[in-house]
PDB file of N, CA, C and O in Angstrom:
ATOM      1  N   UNK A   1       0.854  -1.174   0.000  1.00  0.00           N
ATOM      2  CA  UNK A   1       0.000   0.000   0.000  1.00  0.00           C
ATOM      3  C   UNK A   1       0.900   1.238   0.000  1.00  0.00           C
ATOM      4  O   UNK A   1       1.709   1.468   0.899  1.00  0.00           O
ATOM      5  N   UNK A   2       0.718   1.970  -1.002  1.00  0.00           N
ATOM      6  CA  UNK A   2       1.454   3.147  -1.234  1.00  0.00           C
ATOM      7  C   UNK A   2       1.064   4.263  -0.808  1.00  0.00           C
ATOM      8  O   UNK A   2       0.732   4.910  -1.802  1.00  0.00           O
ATOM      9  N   UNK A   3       0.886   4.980   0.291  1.00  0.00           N
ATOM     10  CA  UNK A   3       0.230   6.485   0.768  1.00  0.00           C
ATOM     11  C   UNK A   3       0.507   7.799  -0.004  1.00  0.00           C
ATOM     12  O   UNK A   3      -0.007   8.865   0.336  1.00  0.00           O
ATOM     13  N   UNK A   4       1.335   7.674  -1.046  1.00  0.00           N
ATOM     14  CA  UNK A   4       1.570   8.763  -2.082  1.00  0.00           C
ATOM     15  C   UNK A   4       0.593   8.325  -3.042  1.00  0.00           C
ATOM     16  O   UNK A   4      -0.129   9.263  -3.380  1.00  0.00           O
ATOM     17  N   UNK A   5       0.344   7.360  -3.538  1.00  0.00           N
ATOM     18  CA  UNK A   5      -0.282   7.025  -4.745  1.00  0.00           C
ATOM     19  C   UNK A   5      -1.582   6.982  -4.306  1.00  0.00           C
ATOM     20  O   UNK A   5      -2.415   6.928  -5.211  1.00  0.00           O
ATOM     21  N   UNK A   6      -2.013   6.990  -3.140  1.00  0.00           N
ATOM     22  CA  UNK A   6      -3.400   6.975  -2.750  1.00  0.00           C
ATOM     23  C   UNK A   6      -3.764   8.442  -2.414  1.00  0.00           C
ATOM     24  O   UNK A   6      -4.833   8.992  -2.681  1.00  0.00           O
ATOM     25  N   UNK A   7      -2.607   9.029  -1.731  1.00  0.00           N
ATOM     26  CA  UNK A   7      -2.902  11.114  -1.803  1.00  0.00           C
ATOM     27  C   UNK A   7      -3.193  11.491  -2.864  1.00  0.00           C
ATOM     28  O   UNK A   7      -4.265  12.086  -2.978  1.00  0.00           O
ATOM     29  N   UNK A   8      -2.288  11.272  -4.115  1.00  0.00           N
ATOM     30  CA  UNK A   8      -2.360  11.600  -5.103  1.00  0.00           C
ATOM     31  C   UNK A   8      -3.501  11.560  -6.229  1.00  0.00           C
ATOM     32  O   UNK A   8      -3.626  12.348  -7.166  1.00  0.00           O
ATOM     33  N   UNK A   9      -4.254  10.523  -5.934  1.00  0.00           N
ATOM     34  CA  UNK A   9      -5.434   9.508  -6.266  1.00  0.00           C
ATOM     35  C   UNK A   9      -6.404  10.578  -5.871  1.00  0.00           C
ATOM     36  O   UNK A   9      -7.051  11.331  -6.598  1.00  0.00           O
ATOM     37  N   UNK A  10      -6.367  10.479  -4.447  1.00  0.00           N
ATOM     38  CA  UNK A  10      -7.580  11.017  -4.051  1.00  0.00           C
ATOM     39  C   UNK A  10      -7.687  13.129  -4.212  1.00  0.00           C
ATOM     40  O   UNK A  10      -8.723  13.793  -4.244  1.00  0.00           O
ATOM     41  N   UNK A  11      -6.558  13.532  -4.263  1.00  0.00           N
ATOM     42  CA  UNK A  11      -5.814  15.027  -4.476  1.00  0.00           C
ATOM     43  C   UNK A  11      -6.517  15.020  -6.091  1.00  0.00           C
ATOM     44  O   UNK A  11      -7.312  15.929  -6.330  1.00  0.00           O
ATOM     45  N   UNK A  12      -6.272  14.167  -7.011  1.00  0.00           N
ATOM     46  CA  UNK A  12      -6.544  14.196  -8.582  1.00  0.00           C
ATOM     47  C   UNK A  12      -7.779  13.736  -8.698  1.00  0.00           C
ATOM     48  O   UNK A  12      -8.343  13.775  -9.791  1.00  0.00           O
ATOM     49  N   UNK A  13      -8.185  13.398  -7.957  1.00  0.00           N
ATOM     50  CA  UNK A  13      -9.857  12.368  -8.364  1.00  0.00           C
ATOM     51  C   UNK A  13     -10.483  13.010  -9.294  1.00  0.00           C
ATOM     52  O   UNK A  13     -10.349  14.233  -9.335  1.00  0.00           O
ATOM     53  N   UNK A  14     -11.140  12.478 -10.058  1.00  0.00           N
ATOM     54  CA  UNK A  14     -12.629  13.454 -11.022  1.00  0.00           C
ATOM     55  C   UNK A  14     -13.414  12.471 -10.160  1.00  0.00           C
ATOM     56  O   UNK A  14     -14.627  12.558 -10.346  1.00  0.00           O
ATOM     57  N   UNK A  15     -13.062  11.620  -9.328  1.00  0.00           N
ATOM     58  CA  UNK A  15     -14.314  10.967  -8.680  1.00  0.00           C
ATOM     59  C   UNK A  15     -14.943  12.472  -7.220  1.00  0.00           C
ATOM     60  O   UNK A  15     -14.237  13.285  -6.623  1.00  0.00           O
ATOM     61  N   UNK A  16     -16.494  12.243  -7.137  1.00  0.00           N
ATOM     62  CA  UNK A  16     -16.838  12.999  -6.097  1.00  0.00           C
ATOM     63  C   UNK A  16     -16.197  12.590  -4.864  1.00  0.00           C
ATOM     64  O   UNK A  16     -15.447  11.615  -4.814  1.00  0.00           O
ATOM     65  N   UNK A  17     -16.485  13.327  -3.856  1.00  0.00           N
ATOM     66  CA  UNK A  17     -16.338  12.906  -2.347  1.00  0.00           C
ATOM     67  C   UNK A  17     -17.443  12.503  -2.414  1.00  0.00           C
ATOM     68  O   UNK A  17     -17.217  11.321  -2.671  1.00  0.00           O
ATOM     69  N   UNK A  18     -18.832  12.627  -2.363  1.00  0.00           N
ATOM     70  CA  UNK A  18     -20.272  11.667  -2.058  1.00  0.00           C
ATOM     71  C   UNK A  18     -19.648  10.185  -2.507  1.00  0.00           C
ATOM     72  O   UNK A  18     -19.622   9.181  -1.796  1.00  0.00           O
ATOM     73  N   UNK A  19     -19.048  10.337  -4.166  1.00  0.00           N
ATOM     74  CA  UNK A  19     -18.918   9.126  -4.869  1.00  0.00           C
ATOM     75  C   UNK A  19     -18.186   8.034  -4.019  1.00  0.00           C
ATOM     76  O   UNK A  19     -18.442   6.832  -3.951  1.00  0.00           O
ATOM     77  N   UNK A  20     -17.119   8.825  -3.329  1.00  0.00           N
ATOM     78  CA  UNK A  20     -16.124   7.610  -2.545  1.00  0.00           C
ATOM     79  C   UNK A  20     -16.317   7.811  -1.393  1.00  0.00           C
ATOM     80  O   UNK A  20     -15.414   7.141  -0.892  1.00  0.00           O
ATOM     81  N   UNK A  21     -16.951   8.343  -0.429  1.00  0.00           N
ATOM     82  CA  UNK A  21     -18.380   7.949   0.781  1.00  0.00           C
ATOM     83  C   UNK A  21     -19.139   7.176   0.059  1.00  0.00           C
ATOM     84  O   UNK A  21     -19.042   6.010   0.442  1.00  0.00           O
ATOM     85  N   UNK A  22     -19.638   7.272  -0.555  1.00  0.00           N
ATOM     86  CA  UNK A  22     -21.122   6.098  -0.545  1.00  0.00           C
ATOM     87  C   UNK A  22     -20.207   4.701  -1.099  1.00  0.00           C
ATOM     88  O   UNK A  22     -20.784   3.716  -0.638  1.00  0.00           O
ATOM     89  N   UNK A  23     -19.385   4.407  -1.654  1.00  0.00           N
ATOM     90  CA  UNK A  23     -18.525   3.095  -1.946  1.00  0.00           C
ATOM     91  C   UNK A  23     -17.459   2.764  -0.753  1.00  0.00           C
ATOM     92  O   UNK A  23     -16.947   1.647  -0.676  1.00  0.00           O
ATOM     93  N   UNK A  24     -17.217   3.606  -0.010  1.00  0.00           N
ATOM     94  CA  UNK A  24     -16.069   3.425   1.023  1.00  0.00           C
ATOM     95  C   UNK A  24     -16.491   3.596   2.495  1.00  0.00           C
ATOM     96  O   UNK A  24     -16.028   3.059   3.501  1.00  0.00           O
ATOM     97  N   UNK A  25     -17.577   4.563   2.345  1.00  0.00           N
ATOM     98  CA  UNK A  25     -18.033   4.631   4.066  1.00  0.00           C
ATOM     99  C   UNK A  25     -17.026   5.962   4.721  1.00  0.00           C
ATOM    100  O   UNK A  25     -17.413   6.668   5.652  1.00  0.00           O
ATOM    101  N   UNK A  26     -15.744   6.121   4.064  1.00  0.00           N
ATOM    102  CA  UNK A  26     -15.299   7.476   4.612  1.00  0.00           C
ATOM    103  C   UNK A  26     -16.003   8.576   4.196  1.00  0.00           C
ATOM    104  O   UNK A  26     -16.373   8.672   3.026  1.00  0.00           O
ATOM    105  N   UNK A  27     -16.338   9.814   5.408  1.00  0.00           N
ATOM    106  CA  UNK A  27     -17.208  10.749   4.907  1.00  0.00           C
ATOM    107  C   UNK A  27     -16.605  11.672   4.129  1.00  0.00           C
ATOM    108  O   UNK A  27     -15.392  11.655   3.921  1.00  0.00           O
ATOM    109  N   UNK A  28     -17.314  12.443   3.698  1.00  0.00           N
ATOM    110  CA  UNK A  28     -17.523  13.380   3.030  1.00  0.00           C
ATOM    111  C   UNK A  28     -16.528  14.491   3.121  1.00  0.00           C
ATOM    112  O   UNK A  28     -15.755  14.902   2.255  1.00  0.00           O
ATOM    113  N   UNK A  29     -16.730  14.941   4.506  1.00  0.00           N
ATOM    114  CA  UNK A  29     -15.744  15.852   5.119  1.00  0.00           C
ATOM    115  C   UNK A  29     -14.193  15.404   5.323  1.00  0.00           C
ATOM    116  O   UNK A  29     -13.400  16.276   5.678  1.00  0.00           O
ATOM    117  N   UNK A  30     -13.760  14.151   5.124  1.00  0.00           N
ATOM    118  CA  UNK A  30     -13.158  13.922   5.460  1.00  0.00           C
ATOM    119  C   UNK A  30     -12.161  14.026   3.949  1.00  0.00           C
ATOM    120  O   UNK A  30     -11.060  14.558   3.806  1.00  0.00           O
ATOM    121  N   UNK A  31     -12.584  13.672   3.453  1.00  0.00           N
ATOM    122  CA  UNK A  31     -12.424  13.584   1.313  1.00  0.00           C
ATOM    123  C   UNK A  31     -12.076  15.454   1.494  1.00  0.00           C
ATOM    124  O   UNK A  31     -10.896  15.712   1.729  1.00  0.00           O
ATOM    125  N   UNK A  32     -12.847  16.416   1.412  1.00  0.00           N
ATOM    126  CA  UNK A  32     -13.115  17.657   1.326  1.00  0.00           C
ATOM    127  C   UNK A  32     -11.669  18.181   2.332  1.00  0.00           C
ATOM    128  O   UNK A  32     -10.665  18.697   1.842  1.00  0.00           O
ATOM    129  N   UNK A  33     -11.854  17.928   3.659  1.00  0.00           N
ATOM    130  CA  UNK A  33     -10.648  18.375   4.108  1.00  0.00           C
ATOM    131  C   UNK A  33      -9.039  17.592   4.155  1.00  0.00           C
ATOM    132  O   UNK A  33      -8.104  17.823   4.921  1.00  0.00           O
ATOM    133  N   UNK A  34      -9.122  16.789   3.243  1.00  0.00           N
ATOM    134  CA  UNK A  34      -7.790  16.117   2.842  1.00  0.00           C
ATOM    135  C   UNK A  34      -8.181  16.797   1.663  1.00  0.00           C
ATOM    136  O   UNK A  34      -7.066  17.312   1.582  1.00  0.00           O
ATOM    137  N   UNK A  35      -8.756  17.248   0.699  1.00  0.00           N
ATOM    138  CA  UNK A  35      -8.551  17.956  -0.468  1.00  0.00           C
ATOM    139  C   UNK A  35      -7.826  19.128  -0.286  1.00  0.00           C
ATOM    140  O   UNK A  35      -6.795  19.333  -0.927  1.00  0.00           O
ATOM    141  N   UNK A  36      -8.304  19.988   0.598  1.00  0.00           N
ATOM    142  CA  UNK A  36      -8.514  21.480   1.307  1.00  0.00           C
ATOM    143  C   UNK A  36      -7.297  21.361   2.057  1.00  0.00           C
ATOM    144  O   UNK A  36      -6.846  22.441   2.438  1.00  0.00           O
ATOM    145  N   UNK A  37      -6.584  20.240   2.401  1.00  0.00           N
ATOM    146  CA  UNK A  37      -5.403  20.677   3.542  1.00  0.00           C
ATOM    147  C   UNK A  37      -5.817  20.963   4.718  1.00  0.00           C
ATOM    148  O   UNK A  37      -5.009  21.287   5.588  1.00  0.00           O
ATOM    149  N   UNK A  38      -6.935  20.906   4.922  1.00  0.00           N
ATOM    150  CA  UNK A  38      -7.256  20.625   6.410  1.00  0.00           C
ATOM    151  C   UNK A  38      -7.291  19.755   7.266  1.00  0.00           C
ATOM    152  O   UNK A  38      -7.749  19.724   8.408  1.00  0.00           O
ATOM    153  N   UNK A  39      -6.525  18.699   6.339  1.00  0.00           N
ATOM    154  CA  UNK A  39      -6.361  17.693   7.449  1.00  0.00           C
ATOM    155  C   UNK A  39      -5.423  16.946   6.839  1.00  0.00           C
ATOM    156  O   UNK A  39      -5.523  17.069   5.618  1.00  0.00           O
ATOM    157  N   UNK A  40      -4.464  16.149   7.201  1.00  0.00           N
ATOM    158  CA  UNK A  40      -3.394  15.955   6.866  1.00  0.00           C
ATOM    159  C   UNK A  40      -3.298  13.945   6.813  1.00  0.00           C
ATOM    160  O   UNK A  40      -3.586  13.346   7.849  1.00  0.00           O
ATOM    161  N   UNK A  41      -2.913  13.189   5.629  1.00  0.00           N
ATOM    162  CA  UNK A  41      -2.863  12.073   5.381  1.00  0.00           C
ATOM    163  C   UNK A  41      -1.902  11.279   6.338  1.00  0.00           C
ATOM    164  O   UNK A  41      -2.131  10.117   6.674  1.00  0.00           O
ATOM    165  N   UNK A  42      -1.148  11.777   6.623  1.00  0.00           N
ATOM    166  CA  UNK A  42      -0.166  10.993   7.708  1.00  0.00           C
ATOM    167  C   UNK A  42      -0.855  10.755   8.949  1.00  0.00           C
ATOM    168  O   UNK A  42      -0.502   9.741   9.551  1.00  0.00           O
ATOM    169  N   UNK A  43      -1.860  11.538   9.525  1.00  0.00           N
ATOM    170  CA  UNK A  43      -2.675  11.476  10.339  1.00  0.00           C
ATOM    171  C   UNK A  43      -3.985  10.352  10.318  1.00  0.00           C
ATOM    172  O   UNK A  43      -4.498  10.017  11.386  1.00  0.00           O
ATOM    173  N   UNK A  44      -4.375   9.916   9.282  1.00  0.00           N
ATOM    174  CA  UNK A  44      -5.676   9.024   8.825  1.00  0.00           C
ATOM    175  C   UNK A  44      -5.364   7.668   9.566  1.00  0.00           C
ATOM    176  O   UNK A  44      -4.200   7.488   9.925  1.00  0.00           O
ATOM    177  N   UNK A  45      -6.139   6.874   9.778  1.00  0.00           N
ATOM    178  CA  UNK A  45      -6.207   5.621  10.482  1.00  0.00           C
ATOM    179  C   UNK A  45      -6.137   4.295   9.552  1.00  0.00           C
ATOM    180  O   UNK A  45      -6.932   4.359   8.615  1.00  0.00           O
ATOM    181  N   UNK A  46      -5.502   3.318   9.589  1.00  0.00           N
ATOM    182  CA  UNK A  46      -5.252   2.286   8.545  1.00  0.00           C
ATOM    183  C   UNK A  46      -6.577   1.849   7.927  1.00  0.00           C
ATOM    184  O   UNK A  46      -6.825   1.371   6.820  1.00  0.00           O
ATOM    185  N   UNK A  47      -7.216   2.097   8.780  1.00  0.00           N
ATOM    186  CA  UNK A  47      -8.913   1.675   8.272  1.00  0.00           C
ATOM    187  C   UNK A  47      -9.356   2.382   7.053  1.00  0.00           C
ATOM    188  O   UNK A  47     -10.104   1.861   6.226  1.00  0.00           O
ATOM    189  N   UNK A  48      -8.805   3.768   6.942  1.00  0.00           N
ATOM    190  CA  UNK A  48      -9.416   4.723   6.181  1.00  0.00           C
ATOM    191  C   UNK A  48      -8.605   4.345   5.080  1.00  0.00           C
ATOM    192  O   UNK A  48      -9.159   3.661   4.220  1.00  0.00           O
ATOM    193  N   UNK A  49      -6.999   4.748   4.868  1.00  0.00           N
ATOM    194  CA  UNK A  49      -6.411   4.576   4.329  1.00  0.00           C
ATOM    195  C   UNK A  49      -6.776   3.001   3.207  1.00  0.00           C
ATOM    196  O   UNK A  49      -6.872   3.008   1.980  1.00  0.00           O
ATOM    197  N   UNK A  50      -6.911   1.818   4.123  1.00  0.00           N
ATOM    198  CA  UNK A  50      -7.442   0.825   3.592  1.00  0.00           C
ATOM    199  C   UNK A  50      -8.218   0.821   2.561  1.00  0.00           C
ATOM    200  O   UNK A  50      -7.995   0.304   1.466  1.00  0.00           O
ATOM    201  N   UNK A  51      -9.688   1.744   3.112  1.00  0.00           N
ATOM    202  CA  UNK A  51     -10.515   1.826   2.076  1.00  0.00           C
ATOM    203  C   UNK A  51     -10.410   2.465   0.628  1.00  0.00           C
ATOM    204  O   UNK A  51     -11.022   2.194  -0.405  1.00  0.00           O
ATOM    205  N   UNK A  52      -9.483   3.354   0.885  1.00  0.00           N
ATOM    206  CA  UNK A  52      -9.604   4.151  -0.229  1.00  0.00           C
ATOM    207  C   UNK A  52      -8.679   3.945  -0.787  1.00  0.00           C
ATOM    208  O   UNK A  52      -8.447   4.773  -1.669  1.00  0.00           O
ATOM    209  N   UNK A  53      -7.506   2.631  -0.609  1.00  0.00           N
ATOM    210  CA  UNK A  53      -7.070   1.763  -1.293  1.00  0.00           C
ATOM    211  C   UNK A  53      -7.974   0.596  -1.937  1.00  0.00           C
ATOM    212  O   UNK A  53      -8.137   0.421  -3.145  1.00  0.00           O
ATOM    213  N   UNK A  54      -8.260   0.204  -1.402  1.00  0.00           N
ATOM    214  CA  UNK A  54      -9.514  -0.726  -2.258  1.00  0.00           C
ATOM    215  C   UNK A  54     -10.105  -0.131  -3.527  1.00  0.00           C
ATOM    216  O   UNK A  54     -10.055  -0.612  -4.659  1.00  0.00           O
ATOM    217  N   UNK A  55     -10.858   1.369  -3.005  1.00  0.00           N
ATOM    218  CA  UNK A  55     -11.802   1.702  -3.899  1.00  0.00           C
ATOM    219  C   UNK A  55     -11.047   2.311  -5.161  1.00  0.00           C
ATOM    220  O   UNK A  55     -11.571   2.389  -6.272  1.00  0.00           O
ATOM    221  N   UNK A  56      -9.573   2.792  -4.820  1.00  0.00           N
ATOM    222  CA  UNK A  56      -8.842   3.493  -6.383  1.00  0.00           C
ATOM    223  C   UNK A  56      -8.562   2.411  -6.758  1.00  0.00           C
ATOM    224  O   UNK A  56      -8.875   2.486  -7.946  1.00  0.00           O
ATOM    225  N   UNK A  57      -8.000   0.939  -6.522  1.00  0.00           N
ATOM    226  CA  UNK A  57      -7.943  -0.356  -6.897  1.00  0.00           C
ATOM    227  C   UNK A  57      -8.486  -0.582  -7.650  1.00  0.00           C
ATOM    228  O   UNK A  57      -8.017  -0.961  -8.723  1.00  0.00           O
ATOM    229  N   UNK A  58     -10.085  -0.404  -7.331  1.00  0.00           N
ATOM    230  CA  UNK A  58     -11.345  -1.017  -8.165  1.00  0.00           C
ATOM    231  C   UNK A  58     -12.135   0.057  -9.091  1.00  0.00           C
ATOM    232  O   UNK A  58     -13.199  -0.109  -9.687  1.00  0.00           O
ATOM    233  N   UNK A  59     -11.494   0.946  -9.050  1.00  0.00           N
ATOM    234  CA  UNK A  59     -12.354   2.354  -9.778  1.00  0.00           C
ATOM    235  C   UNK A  59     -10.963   2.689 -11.331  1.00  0.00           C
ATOM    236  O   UNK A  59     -11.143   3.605 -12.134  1.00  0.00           O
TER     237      UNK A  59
END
């Protein structure tokens, strides 16, 4: 699991934040303020990280 390639993923998305909440279960706000720099990826919990490895996996 690569945490650059998944920042980067999620930093570049044309996918929504609703889109990868409603497939991943991470919210909304959470997508929005890792976009925004309000919250910082080194900080996220393996759980989260997990998911949104899965979902750029499968998307």
């Amino acid at each position: 699991m690569d945490i650059d390639k998944i920042k980067n993923k999620v930093m570049d998305s044309n996918y929504s934040a609703y889109d990868i909440q409603k497939k991943t279960g991470v919210s909304t706000s959470t997508i929005y303020d890792l976009r925004r720099g309000k919250r910082n990826f080194d900080n996220l919990t393996i759980k989260i990280i997990k998911k949104l490895d899965e979902y750029f996996k499968n998307n």
